[in-house]
Every structure is written in structure tokens, then in C-alpha cells.
C-alpha positions as CSV (number, residue, x, y, z in Angstrom):
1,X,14.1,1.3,-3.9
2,X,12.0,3.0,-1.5
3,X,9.4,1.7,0.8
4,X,7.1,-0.7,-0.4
5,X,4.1,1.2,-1.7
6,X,1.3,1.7,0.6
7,X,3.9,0.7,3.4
8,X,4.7,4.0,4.4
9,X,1.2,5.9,4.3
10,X,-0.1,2.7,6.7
11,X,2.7,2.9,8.9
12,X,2.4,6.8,9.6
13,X,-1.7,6.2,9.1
14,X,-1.6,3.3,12.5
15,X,0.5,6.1,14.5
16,X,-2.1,9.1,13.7
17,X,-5.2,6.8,14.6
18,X,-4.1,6.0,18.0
19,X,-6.5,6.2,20.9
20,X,-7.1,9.9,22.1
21,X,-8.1,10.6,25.9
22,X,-11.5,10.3,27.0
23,X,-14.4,12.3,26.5
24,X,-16.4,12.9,29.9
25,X,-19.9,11.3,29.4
26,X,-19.5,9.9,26.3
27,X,-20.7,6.5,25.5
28,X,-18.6,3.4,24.6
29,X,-18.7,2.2,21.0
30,X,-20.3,-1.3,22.5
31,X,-21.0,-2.6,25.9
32,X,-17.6,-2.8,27.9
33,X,-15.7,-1.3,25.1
34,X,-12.3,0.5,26.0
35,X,-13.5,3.9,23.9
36,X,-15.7,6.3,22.7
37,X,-17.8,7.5,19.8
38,X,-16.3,10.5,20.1
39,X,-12.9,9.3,20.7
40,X,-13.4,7.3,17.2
41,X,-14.0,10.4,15.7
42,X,-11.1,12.7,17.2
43,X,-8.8,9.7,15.9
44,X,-10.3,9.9,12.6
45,X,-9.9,13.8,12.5
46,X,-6.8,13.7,14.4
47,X,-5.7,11.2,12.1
48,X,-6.1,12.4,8.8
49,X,-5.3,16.2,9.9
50,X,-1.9,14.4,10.3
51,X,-1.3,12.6,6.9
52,X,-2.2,15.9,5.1
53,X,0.0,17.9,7.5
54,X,2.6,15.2,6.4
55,X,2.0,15.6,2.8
56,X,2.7,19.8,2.8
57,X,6.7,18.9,3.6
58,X,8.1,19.1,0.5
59,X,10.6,16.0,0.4
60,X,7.9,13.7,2.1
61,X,5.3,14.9,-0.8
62,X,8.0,14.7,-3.3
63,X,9.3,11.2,-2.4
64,X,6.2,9.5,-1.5
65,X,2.8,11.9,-3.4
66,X,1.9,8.7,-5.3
67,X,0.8,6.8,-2.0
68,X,-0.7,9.8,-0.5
69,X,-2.9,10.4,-3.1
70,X,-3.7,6.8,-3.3
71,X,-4.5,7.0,0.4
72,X,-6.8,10.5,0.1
73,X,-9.0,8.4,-2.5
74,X,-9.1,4.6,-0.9
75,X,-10.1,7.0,2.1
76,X,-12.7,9.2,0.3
77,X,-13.9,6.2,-1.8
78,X,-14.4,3.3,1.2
79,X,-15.3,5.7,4.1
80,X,-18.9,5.7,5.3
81,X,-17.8,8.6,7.7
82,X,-19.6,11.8,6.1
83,X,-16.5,13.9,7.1
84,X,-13.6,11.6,6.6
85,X,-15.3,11.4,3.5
86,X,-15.6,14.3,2.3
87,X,-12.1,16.0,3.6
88,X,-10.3,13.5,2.4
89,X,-11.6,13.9,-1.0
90,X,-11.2,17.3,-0.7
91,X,-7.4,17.0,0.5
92,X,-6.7,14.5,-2.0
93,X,-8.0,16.5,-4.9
94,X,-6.1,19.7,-3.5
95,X,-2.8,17.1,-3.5
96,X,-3.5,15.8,-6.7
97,X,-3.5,19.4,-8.8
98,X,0.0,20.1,-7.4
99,X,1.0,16.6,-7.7
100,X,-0.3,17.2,-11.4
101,X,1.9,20.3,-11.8
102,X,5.2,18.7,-10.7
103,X,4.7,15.6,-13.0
104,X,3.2,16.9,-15.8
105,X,5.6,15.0,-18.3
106,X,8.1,11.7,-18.4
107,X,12.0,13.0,-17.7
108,X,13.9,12.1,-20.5
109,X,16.4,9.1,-18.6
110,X,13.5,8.0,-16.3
111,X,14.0,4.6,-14.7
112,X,11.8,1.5,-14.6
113,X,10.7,2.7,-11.5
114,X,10.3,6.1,-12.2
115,X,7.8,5.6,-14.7
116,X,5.8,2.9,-12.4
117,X,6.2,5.7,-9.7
118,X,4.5,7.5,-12.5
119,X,2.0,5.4,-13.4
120,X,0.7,5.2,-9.7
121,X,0.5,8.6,-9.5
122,X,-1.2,8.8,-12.0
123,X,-3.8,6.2,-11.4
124,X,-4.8,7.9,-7.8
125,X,-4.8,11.4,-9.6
126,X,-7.3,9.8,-12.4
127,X,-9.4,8.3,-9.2
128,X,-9.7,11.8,-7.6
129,X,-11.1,13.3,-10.6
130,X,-7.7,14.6,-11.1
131,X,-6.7,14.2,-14.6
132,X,-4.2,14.6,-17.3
133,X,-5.2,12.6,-20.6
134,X,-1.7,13.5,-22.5
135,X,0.2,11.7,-19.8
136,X,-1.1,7.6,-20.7
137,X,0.4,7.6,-24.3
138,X,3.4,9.1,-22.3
139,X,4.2,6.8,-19.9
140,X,2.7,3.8,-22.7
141,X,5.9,4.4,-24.6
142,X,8.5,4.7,-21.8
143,X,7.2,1.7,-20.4
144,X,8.2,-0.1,-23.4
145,X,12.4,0.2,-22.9
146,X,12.2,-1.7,-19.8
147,X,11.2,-5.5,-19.0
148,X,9.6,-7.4,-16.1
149,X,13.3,-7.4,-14.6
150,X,13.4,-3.6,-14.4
151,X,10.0,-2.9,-13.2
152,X,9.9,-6.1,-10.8
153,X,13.5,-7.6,-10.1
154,X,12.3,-11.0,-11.7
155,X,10.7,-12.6,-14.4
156,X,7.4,-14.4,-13.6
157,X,7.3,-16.0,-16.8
158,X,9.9,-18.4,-14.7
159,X,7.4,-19.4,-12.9
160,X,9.1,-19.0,-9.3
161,X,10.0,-16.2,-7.6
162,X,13.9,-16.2,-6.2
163,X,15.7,-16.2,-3.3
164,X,18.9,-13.6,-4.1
165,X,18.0,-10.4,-5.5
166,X,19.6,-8.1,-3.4
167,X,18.6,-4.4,-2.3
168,X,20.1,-1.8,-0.6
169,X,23.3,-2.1,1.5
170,X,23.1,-2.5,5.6
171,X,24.2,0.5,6.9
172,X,26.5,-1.0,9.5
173,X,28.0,-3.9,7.9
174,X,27.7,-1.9,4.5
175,X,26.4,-5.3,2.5
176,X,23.3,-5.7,0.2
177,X,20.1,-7.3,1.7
178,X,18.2,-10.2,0.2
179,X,14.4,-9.4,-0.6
180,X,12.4,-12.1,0.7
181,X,10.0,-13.8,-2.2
182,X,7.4,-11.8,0.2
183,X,8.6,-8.8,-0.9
184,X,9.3,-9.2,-4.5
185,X,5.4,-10.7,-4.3
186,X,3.9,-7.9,-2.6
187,X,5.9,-5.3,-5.1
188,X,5.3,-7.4,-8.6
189,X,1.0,-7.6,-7.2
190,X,1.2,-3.9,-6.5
191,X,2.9,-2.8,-9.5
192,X,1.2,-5.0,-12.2
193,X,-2.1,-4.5,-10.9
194,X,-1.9,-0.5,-11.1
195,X,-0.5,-1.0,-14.3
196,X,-3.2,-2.6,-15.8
197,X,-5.8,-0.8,-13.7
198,X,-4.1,2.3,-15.5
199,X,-3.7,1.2,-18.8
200,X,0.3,0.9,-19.2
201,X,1.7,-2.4,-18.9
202,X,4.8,-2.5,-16.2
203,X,6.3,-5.6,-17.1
204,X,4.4,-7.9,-17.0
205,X,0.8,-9.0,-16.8
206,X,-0.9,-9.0,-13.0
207,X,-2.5,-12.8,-13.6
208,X,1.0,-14.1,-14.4
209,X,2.6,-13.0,-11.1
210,X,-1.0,-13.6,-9.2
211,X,-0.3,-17.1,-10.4
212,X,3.2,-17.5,-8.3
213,X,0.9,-16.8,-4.9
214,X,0.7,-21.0,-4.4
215,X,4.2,-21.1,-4.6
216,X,5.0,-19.4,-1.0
217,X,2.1,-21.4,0.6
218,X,1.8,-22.5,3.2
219,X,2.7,-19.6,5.2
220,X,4.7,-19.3,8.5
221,X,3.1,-17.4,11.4
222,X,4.8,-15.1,14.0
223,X,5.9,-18.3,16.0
224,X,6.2,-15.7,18.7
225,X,8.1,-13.6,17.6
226,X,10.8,-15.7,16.4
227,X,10.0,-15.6,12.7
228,X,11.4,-12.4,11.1
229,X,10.1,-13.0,7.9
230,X,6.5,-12.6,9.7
231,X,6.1,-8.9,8.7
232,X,6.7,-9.1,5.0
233,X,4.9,-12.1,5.2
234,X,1.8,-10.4,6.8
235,X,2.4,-7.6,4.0
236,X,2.7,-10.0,1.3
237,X,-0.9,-11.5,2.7
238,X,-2.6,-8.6,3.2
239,X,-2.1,-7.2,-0.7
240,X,-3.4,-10.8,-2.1
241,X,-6.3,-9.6,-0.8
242,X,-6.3,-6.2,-1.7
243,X,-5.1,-6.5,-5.2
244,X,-7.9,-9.5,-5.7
245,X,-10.7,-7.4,-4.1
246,X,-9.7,-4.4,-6.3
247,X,-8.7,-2.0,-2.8
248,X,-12.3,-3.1,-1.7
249,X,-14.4,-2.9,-3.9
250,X,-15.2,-6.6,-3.7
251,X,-15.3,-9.2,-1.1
252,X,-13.7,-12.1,-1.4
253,X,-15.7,-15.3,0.1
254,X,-12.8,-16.7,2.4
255,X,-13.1,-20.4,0.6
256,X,-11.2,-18.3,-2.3
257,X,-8.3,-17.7,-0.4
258,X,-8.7,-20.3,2.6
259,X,-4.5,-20.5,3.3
260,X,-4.5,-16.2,3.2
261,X,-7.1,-16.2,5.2
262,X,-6.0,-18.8,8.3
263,X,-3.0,-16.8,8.3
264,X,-4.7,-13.6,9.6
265,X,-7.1,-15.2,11.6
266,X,-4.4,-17.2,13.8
267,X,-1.9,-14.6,13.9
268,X,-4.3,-11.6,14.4
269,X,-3.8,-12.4,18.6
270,X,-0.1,-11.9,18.1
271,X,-0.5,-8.3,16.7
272,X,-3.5,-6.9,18.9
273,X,-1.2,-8.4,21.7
274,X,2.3,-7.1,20.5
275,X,0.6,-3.3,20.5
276,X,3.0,-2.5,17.3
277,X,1.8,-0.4,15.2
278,X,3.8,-1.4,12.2
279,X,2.6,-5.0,12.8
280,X,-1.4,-3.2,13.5
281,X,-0.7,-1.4,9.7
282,X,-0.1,-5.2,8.6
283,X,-3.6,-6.1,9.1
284,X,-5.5,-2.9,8.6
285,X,-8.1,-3.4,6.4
286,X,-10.5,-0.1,4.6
């Protein structure tokens, strides 16, 4: 399986955004801040020039065209930058046709997660203005030859999410890894929500797995470092909100989600402090 989705877009997105030398005379964004107005704005430009200069590599477009697109329009659609809004709509359309072109059909012997790969893509494409109205029916049918095990790795009609599915193997010691119940979360939210926001049904429905979420309460924080479960925990956080809030288009009143939202308030220190950027993408928000 390859990254989570959205995880590899935010990861490459923190890196591109990253502070850019000052501008002589400009003025800080507040009193005493660290930067600029117009080093905001380089990093914005800088920033996106880079995730479209990503997305012309072949393999990178090829393996991962479904998040980018997804990225151009959460971008385009959020932004209240005039020119991050408007380039990134007009990258993400530009993406979207050739995107269009490559997947214009279902392969006969696609996988489970080729046709949720699918299904995202197509979503983002519809979102862009990007359509294809022959490719729904399509991917309705395909979906139907696979079950909430294919598409997710579990059933949530069990009600609990477990502890040893395995994943790919270590590349030194050659044996598969466990998925933490973080990451088979974060997946089954991701995957049954664009499924339904699409129209195709990818295993299962998005309220039955939404209803697991109590079950890996209370969550454990960084503890300094020490817990290495925090950053698929801070992942797994993160896309309760986002799938809830519809990628922002809603805001959630934090008495909704009062555990979720202790968690990134008393571990948001930790991450400005640790100056990762992985552990920055954790808590990004649009």
C-alpha cells in the first residue's frame, strides 16, 4: 500500500513552505514576528511552484495524481490568497485533463485499491470542474467484487478495529509490519468518506467506521518523544477532523470533539518545538 493519502502531498507541501530569507524593509506579519508579508508570500509561490514542479515527473504523477489533484483543489477552494487561488486552480485543472486521459476507464483485474485510488481521483477531478460522467457507473460496478476487507483491511461492522494486520515487509529484517488501529482509522475515514462523497461505496459506509473513533480514546501524546505511535496518532486526529468538517468546509465547535481537540492543543508545543516538518504536516490545517 502506498502512503497514506494526503500523507505524502503534506509532507512535501511543509518542506516547500519553509521560511525564505528576508526581504529588506519589509514589515513583520505582527509586532515581533520572526517574518514577513512578503516572505509569506514567496513561501506560498515558492511553495506551490514546487508541488506542480513535482507533479510533471512522470512516476510521482503516476503513483500519487489522485492527492495532487486533491491538493490543487482544497488549495484553490480554501485559499483567500487571490494568487494561490487562482494558480492553483489553474494547475490543478491543467493536472486533472491529463490525469483524465490516463484514467479514462477501470483495467480489467483492478484491485480494491485500485479502484478506491480511482475513485479519489476522480472525486478531486469532479471538484476541479474536471469531469468524466461515464466513469461513476464504472467504478459503481467494480466496487461491487470487493468487501470492507479489501478496500480497508477490516470489517467495521466488528465493531473494533485490530491490532495484527500486517503491511509491507521491513527492509532490513525482511518481516511484515503491524498497522497501528491509527492507521487503519485514518485509511477506513479517508476512504469511506470519498466514497460516499463520490457516489461509489468502498466497503463500507463512512458513519460505521466514524463510529469506531471512541474506541482509540483517550489518546497518548508525544510523551517526549518516547511514544512512537505519536505520528500516526496525530494523523489519525487530524482526519477526524477533516473528514467531519468535510476538508473545511465546516467548523466543528470543539465541545464536538473535546478528546481530538486536547490532543492538539497539548501536544502542539512538542511539534513547533521539534522543528519536523513531518510532525509540522501532522497539524497543518487549510
Amino acid at each position: 500500500m502506498k502512503l497514506s493519502r494526503r500523507r505524502f502531498v503534506l509532507s512535501g507541501l511543509s518542506a516547500a513552505l519553509a521560511p525564505v530569507q528576508a526581504f529588506a524593509g519589509s514589515q513583520p506579519l505582527w509586532p515581533g514576528a520572526r517574518y514577513t508579508a512578503e516572505q509569506r508570500q514567496h513561501a506560498i509561490e515558492r511553495g506551490l511552484r514546487y508541488i506542480y514542479a513535482i507533479t510533471k515527473v512522470p512516476k510521482h504523477f503516476a503513483d500519487y495524481g489522485a492527492d495532487f489533484l486533491w491538493c490543487f483543489f482544497s488549495l484553490a477552494d480554501t485559499a483567500t490568497d487571490p494568487w494561490l487561488k487562482a494558480n492553483a486552480l489553474r494547475m490543478g485543472r491543467e493536472r486533472a485533463r491529463l490525469w483524465r486521459r490516463q484514467n479514462d476507464t477501470v483495467p480489467q483485474h483492478a484491485t480494491a485499491d485500485d479502484i478506491a485510488d480511482l475513485v479519489f481521483g476522480c472525486q478531486a477531478a469532479d471538484a476541479l470542474g474536471i469531469e468524466d460522467p461515464m466513469m461513476r457507473p464504472l467504478l459503481e460496478r467494480a466496487a461491487t467484487k470487493f468487501g470492507p476487507v479489501e478496500f480497508l483491511k477490516f470489517d467495521p461492522a466488528e465493531g473494533r478495529i485490530p491490532r495484527d494486520i500486517s503491511d509491507r515487509a521491513c527492509h532490513n529484517c525482511r518481516q511484515p509490519t503491524l498497522l497501528t488501529p491509527y492507521e487503519l482509522l485514518l485509511d477506513a475515514l479517508i476512504t469511506t468518506w470519498s466514497g460516499e462523497h463520490f457516489g461509489v461505496r468502498l466497503g463500507a459506509d463512512f458513519a460505521d467506521v466514524a463510529a469506531l473513533i471512541p474506541t482509540l480514546r483517550p489518546y497518548r501524546g508525544a510523551e517526549d518523544g518516547s511514544n512512537k505511535d505519536f505520528i500516526d496518532i496525530a494523523y489519525c486526529v487530524t482526519h477526524i477532523v477533516y473528514t467531519l468538517n468535510d476538508y473545511g468546509k465546516y467548523r466543528l465547535h470543539p465541545k464536538w470533539l473535546p478528546e481530538e481537540f486536547e490532543f492538539l492543543k497539548a501536544n502542539l508545543d512538542y511539534v513547533l518545538a521539534a522543528n519536523d516538518p513531518r510532525r509540522w504536516a501532522s497539524f497543518s490545517t487549510r
